[in-house]
N, C-alpha and C positions, 0 to 999 in steps of 0.2 A: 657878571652881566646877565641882566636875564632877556631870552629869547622869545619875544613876541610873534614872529612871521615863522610860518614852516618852513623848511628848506625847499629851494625850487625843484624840479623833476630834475632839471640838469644838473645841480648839486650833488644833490644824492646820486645819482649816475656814475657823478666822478668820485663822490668818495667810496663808491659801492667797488667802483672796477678802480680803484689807489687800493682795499682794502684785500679785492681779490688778483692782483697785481698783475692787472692787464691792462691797464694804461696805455694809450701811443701817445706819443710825443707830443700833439697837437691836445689830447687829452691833460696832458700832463701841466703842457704850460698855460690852459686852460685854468682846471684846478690853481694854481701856485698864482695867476693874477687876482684869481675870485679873493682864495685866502689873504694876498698883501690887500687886498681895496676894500674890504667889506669883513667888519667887526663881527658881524652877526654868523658871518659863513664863516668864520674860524672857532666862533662859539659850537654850532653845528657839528663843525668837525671834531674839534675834541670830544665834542659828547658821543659821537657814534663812535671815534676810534677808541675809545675808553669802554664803551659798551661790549664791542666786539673782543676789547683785549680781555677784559671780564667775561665774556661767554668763555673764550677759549682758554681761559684759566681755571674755567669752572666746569666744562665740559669736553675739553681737545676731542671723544669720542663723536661730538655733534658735527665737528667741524670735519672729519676723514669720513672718506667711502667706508660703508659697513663690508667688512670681508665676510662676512658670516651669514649673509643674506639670502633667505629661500626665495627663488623665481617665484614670481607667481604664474598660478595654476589656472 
């Protein structure tokens, strides 16, 4: 399927905080109506959660707190 519309602000919201897993409930069942009712917003999501799983397979460094980090001065 190809994706002609952006994703809405609120879209991204929810899959941004689905991905950083801080979801509330109201969030959650939020998210899960958008994805059963609208084709497009599941298109959306697989593309971002495929992206992230790609970064984080490609980089897990990116994704953790640097422990090795100079204060700045």
């Amino acid at each position: 399927m190809s994706t002609h519309r952006e994703p809405t602000r609120e879209l991204f919201e929810l899959m941004s905080a689905f991905r950083d897993e801080t979801l509330t409930e109201d969030q959650r069942r939020r998210l899960n109506d958008l994805l059963e009712s609208d084709a497009v917003a599941r298109d959306h999501f697989l593309r971002f959660m495929t992206l992230h799983a790609l970064l984080e397979t490609r980089m897990p460094a990116a994704s953790e707190p640097e422990t090795n980090a100079r204060p700045m001065t």
